[in-house]
C-alpha positions as CSV (number, residue, x, y, z in Angstrom):
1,X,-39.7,-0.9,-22.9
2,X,-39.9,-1.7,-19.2
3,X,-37.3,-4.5,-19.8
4,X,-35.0,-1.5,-21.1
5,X,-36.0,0.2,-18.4
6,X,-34.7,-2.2,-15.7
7,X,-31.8,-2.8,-17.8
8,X,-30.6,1.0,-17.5
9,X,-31.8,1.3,-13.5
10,X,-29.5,-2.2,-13.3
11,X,-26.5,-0.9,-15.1
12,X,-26.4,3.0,-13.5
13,X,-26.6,1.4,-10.2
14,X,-23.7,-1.3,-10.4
15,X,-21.4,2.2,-12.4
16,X,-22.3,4.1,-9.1
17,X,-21.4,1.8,-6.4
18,X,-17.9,1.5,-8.5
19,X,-16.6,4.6,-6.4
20,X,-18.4,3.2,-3.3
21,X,-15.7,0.4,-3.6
22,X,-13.0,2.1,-4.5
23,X,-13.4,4.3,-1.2
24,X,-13.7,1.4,0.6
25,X,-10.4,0.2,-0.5
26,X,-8.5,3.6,-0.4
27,X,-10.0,3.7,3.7
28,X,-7.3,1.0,4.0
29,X,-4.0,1.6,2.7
30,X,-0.9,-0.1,3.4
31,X,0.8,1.5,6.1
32,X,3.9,3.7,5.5
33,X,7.6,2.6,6.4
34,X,10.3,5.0,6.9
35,X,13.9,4.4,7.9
36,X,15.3,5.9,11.1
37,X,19.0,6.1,10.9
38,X,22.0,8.0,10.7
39,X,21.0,11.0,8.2
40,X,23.2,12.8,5.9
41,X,22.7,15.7,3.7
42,X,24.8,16.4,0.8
43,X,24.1,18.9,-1.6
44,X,26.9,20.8,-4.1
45,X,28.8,23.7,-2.6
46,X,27.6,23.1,0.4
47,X,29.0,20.8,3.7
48,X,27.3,17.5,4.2
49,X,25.3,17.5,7.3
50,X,25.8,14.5,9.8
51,X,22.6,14.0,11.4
52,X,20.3,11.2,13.0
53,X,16.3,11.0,12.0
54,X,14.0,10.3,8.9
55,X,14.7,12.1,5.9
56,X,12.3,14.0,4.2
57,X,12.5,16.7,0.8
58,X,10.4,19.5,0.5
59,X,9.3,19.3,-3.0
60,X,10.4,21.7,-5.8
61,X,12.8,23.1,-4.2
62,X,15.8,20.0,-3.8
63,X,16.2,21.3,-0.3
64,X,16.1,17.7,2.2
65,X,15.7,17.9,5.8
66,X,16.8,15.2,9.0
67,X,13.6,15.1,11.3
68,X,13.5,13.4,14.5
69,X,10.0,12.1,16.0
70,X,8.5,14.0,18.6
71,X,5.4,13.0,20.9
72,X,5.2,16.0,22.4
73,X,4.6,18.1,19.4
74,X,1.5,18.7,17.2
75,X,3.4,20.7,14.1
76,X,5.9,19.5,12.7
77,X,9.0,22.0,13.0
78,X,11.7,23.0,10.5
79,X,14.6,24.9,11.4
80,X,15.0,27.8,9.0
81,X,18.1,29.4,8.0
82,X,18.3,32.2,10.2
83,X,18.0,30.2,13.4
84,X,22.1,29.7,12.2
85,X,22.8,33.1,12.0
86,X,26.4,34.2,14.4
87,X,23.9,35.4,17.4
88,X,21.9,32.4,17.4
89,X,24.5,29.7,17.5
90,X,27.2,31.2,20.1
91,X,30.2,29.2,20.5
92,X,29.8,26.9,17.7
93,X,30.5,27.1,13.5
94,X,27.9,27.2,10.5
95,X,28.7,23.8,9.9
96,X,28.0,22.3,13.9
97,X,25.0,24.2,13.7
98,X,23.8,23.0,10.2
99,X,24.6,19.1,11.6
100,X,22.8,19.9,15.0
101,X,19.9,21.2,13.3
102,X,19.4,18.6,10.8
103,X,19.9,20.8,8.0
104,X,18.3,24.3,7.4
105,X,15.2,25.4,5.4
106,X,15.6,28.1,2.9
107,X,11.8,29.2,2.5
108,X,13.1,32.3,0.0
109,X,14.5,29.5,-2.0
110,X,11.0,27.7,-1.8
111,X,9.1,30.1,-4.1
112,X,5.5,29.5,-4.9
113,X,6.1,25.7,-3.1
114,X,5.3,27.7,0.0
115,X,2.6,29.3,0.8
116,X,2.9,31.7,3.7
117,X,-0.2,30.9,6.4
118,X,-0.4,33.1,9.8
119,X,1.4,31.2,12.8
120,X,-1.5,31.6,14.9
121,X,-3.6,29.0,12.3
122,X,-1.4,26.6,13.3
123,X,-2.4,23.9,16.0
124,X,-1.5,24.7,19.3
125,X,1.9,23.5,20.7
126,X,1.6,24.5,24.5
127,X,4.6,22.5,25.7
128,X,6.7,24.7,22.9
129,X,5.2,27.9,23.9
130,X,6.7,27.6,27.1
131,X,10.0,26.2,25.4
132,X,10.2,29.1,23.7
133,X,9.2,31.8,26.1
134,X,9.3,34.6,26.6
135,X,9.6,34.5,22.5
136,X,7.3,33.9,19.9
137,X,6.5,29.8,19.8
138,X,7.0,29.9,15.6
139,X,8.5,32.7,13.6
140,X,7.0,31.9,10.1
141,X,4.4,28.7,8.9
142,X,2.9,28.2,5.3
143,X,1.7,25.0,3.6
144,X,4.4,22.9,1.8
145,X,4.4,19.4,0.4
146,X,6.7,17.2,2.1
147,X,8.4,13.7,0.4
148,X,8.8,11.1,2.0
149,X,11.2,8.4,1.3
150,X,8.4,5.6,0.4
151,X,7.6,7.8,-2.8
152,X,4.5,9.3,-0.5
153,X,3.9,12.7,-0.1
154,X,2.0,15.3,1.4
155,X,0.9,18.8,1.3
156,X,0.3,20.1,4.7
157,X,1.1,23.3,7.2
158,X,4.4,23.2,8.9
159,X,6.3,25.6,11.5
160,X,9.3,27.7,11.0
161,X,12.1,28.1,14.0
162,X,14.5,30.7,13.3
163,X,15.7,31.4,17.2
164,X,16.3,30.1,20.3
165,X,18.9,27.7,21.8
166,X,15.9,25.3,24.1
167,X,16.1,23.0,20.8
168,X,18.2,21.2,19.0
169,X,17.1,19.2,15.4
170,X,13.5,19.5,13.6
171,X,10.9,17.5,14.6
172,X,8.4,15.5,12.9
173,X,5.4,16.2,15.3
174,X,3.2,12.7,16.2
175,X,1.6,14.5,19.3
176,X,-1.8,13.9,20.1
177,X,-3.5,16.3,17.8
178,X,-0.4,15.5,15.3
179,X,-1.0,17.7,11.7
180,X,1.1,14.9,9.8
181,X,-0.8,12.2,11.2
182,X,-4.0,13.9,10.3
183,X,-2.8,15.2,7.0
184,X,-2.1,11.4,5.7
185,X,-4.9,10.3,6.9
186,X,-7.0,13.5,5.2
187,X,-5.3,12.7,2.3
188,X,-5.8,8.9,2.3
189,X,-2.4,7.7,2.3
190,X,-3.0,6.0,5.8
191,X,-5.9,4.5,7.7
192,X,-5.5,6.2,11.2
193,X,-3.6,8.4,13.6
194,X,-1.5,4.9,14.5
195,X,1.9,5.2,14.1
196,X,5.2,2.2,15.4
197,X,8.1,3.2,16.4
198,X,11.9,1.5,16.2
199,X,14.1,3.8,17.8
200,X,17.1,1.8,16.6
201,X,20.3,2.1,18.8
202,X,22.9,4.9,18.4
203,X,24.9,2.7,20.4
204,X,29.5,2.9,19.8
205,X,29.3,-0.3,20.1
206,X,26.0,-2.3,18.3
207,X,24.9,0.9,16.3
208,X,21.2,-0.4,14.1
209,X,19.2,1.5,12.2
210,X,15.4,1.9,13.3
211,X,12.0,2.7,11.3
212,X,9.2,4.3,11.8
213,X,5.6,3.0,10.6
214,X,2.9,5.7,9.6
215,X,-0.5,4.0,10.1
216,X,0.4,0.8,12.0
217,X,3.5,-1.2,12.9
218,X,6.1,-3.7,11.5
219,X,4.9,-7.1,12.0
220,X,8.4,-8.4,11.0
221,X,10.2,-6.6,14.0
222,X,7.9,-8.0,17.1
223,X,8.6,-10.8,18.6
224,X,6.2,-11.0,21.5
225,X,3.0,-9.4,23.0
226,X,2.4,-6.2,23.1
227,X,1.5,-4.8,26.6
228,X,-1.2,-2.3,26.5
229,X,-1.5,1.3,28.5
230,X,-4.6,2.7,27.9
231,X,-4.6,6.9,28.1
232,X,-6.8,6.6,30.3
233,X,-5.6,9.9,32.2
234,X,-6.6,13.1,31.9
235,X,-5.0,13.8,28.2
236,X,-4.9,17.7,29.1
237,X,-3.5,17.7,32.0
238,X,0.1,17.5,31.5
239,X,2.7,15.6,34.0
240,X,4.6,18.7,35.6
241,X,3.4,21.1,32.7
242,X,5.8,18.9,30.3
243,X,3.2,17.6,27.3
244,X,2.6,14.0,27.6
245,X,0.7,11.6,25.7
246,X,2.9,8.9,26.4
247,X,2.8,8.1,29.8
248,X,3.8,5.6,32.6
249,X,4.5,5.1,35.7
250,X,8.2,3.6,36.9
251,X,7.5,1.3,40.3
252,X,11.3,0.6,40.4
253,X,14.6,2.0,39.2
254,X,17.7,0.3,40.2
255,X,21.1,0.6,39.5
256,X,22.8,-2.8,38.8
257,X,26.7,-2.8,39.5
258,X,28.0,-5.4,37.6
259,X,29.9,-6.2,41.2
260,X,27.6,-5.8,43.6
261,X,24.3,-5.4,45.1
262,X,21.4,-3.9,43.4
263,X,21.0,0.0,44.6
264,X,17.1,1.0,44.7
265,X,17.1,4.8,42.9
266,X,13.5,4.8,43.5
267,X,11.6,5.6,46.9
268,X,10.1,2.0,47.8
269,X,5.7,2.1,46.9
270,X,6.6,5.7,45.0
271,X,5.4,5.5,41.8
272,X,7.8,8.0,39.6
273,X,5.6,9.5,36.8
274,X,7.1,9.6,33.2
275,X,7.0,10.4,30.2
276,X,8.0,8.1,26.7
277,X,9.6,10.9,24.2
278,X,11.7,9.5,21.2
279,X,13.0,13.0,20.4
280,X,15.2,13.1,23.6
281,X,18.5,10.5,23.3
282,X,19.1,11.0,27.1
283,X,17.2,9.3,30.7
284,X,16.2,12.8,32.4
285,X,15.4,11.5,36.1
286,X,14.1,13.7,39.2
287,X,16.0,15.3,41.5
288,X,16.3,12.7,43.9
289,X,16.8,9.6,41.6
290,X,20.1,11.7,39.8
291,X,21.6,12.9,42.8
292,X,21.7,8.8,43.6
293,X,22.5,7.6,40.2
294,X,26.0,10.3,40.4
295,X,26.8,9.4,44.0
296,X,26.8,5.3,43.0
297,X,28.8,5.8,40.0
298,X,31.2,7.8,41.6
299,X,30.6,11.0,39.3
300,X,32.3,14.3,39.8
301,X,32.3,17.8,38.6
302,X,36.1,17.6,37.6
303,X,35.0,16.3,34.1
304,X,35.0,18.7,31.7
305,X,33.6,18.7,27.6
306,X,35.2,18.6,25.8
307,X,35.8,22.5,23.8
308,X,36.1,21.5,20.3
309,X,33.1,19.3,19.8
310,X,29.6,20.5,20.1
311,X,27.2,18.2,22.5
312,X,23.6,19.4,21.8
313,X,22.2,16.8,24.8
314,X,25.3,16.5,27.4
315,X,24.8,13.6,29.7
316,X,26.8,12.8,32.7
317,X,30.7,13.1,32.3
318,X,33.3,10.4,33.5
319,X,37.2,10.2,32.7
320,X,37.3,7.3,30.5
321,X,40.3,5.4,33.0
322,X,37.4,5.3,35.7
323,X,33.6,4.9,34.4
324,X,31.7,2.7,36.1
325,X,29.7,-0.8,35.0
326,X,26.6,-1.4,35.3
327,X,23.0,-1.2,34.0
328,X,20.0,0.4,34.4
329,X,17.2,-1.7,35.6
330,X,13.4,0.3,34.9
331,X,10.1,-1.6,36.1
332,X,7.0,-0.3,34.7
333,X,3.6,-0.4,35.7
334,X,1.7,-3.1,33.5
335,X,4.5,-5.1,34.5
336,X,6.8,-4.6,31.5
337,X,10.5,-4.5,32.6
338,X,13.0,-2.8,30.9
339,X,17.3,-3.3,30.8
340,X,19.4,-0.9,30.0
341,X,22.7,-2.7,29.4
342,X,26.4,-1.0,30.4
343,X,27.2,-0.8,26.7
344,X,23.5,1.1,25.8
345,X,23.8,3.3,29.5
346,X,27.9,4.3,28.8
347,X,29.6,5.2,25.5
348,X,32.6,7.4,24.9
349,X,31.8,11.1,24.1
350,X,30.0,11.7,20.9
351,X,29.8,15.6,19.5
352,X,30.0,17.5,16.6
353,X,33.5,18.5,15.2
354,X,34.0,22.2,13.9
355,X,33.4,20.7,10.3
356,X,30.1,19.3,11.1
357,X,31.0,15.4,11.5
358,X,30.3,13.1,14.6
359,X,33.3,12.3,16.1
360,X,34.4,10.1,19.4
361,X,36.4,11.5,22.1
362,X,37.8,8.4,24.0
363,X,39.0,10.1,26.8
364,X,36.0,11.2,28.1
365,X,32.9,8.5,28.9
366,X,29.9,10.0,28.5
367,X,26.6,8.2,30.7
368,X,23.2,8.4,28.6
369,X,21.5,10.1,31.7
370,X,21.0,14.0,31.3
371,X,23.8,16.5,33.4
372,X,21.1,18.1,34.8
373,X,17.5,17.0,36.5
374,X,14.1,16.3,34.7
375,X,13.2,19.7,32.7
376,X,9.7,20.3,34.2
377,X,10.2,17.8,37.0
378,X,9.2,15.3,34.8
379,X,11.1,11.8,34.4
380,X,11.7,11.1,30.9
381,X,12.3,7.8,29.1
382,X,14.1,8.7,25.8
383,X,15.1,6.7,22.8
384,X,17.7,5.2,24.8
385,X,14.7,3.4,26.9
386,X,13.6,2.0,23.4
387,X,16.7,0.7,22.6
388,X,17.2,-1.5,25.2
389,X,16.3,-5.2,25.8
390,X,13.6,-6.5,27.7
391,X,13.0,-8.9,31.4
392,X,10.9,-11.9,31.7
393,X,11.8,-14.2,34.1
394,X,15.0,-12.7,34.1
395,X,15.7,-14.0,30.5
396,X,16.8,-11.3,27.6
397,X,13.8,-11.1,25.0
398,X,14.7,-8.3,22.8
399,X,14.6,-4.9,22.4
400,X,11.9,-2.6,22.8
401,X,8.9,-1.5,20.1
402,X,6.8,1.7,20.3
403,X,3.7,1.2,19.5
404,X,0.6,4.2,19.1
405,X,-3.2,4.6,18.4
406,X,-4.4,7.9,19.0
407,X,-7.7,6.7,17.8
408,X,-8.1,4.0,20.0
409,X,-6.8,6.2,23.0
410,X,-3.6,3.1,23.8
411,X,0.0,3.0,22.9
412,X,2.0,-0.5,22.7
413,X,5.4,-2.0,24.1
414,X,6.6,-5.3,23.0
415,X,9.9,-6.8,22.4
416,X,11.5,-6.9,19.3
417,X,13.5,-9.7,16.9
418,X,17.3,-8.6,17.5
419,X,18.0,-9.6,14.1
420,X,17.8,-7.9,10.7
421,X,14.3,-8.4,9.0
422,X,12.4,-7.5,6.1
423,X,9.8,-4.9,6.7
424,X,6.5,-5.9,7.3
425,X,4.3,-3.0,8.0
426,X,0.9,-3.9,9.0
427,X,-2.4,-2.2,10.6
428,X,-2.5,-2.3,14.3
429,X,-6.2,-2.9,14.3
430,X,-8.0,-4.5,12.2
431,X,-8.7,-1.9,9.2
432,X,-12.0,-3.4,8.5
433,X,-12.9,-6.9,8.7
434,X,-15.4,-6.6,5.7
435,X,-13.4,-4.5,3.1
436,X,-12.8,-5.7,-0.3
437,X,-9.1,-6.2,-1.9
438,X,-8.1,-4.4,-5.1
439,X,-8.7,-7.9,-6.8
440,X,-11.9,-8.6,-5.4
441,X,-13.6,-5.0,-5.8
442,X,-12.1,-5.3,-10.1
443,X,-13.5,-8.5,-10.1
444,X,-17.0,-7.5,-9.0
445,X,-17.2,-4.1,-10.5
446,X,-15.8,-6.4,-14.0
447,X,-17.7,-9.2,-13.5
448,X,-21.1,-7.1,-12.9
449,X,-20.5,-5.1,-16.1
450,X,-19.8,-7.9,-18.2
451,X,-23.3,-9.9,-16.5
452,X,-25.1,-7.2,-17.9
453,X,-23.7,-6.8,-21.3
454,X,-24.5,-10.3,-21.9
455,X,-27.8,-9.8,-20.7
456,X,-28.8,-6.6,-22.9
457,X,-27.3,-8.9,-25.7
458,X,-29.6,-11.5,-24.5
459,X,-32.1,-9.4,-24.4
460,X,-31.9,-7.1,-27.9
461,X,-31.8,-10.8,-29.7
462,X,-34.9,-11.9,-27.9
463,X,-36.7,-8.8,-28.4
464,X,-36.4,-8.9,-32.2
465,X,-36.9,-12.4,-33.1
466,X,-40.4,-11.5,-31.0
467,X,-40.6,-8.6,-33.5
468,X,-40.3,-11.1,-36.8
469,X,-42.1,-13.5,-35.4
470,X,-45.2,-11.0,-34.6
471,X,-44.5,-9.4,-38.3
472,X,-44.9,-12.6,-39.9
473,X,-47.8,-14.2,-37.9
474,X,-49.2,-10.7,-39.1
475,X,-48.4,-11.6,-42.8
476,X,-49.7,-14.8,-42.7
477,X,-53.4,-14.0,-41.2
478,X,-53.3,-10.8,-43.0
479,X,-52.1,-11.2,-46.2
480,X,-54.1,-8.2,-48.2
481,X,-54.5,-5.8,-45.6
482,X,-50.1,-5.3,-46.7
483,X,-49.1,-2.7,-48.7
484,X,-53.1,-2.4,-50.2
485,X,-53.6,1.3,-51.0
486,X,-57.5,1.6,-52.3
487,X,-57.7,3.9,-55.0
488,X,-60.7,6.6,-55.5
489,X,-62.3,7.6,-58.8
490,X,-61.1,11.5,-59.5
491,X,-64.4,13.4,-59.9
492,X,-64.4,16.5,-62.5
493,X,-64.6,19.7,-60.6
494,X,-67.7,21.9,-62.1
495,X,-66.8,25.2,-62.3
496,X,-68.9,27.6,-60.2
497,X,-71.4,29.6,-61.2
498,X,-71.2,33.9,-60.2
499,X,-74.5,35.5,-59.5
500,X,-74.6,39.2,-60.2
């Protein structure tokens, strides 16, 4: 019995420490892979929207939305119907605003696939709030589940806009306290709040499609080093009250005229704080450095927008028969240089047409540098900073990768292989050096079960061939004392006598 008893202790153990393996696998899963591209939204009876982000579908309800990835948001922020309504989009159709906003959310359409939650549960979005001011930050939230376009999804509590004009598409927020980021993890479908960025080029002329990794990076797009920046700053304390978890410091900014001598944009040992946002397509540059960067590239007021097409982020204007060429030379601290080429800084003007498309208008040659300075006073280095090519030794390396680890407190640059690849998304720190793989947890868990069957067959067969052999020893010595029953003689019973 004690053998049976060590048998049972042996078995229960090996069944319990199954799960044990199994959440050490699920504590490292593969990383997620999302395309960033051009997004369109076509749905029956309705226009197609001509956007630029991830695509995502909020489940049971068909509706699909274009969001655009945004550092300096925690919630993730869809634009419901009403913020469409005639008073909120002056100037503009149903259809511009539908394509601006990267489609529109429906939530009466959403029925019981979204559960109403009070806005102030959310997590706070201070940046926003002052966005938004003097109006509420979010009109509605609730909890929805969210598809993603690797077959992932996941249930978690989004933001509603319905107002305001500050904005422009919805936003997939991977701030520093990011609910998505913490949701996948939550959930298991990722291993930590890491996330890599390929911002892709919405470039006229060399237009490519960019990705974003949930959980690491793509290993196939990287081509050198990455160059570290610790967040080592204070992560509350927000350059020029603009939210910031991204950020670097430019030493040098120069204008290159393709004829001509460098011009310095920078003051010389002036470090220009600035901030790394992917949801902004435009430079946005201090005071100072715009008011050079216009009087070197001959830019005047006389340029007008064009009135049919809808530009939710003007940049700088120029009559197409002038322009200027050049590029945009950025050195940043860490000593990571950055290029941005004359065909990446200038393109023609790009809008959205009455019907909803983007369209070109040749005549006008818009810069990729904001009209106006820094909102905030703070320099910002949108995507078109990550879609430009790298300096070493003056040699063209690649173009630029995003790279993020909330956990770790650090965020990444490297260059990246200007050719198409196949995706390789991989963790950007070691997961854990001494997990098990699928195969070798089934083959343990398998192989331990089976070890132990064999041994309680072992086992039971030696156990009753002891058994026999301790019956018949028994028989042998004892040969009478078997099945002897000794039998008494039955005495008469004498009746019993009754005394009166």
């Amino acid at each position: 019995m004690a053998s049976f008893r060590f048998f049972c202790i042996a078995f229960f153990c090996v069944i319990g420490f199954i799960p044990h393996y199994w959440r050490a696998e699920a504590a490292c899963p593969k990383p997620i892979w999302l395309p960033l591209s051009n997004c369109t939204i076509a749905r029956a009876n309705t226009p197609t929207v001509d956007s630029w982000g991830t695509l995502l579908a909020v489940r049971s309800s068909g509706q699909e939305l274009c969001l655009v990835p945004s550092t300096a948001l925690n919630n993730s922020i869809l634009m419901g119907v009403d913020v469409c309504r005639p008073d909120n989009r002056p100037n503009s159709t149903l259809d511009q605003c539908r394509s601006r906003r990267g489609g529109l959310l429906d939530v009466a359409a959403m029925g019981s696939s979204f559960i109403p939650i009070a806005t102030s549960s959310l997590v706070p979005d201070d940046g926003w709030r002052m966005i938004m001011a003097p109006s509420q930050p979010f009109q509605q939230a609730g909890k929805t589940t969210l598809n993603l376009l690797s077959d992932a999804s996941i249930e978690m509590p989004v933001a509603i806009v319905t107002e305001g004009q500050n904005h422009t598409t919805s936003e997939l927020g991977l701030g520093l306290s990011s609910v998505f980021l913490q949701s996948l993890v939550d959930a298991g479908l990722i291993a930590a709040r890491v996330f890599g960025l390929n911002a892709g080029s919405q470039s006229t002329a060399q237009p490519r499609e960019g990705s974003l990794v949930l959980g690491g990076y793509d290993m196939a797009s990287i081509s050198s080093h990455f160059t570290e920046y610790p967040m080592d700053y204070p992560l509350l304390e927000d350059i020029s009250n603009r939210v910031c978890p991204l950020q670097v410091k430019i030493r040098k900014l120069i204008l290159r005229p393709a004829d001509g001598d460098d011009i310095t944009l920078s003051d010389e040992g002036s470090d220009i704080d600035a901030c790394i946002e992917p949801y902004d397509n435009l430079f946005r540059l201090p005071t100072f450095a715009l008011d050079l960067f216009k009087q070197h590239t001959q830019w005047t007021s006389d340029t007008t927008e064009d009135p049919e097409l809808l530009v939710p982020e003007p940049g700088l204007l120029y009559p197409s028969s002038t322009g200027f060429n050049g590029s945009l030379l950025i050195s940043l601290n860490n000593d990571f240089e950055v290029e941005i080429p004359n065909a990446e800084l200038q393109h023609p003007l790009r809008g959205i047409a009455a019907n909803g498309t983007r369209v070109l208008n040749n005549n006008i040659t818009e810069a990729n540098v904001y009209f106006n300075s820094a909102p905030l006073q703070a320099a910002v280095l949108g995507k078109v900073f990550l879609s430009q090519v790298t300096l070493e030794e003056q040699t063209v390396l690649g173009k630029v990768y995003l790279a993020v680890d909330y956990d770790a407190k650090r965020f990444k640059l490297a260059r990246q292989i200007q050719r198409d690849v196949t995706p390789n998304p991989v963790h950007l720190s070691p997961c854990s050096s001494n997990k098990l793989g699928v195969g070798s947890i089934a083959a343990i868990v398998i192989g331990s079960v089976l070890g132990l069957l064999i041994a309680l067959l072992l086992w039971s067969g030696w156990y009753f061939r002891k058994r026999l052999e301790a019956i018949d020893w028994k028989v042998e010595h004892f040969p009478h004392s078997q099945n002897q029953t000794q039998t008494l003689p039955v005495q008469p019973v004498q009746p019993a006598q009754v005394t009166f």
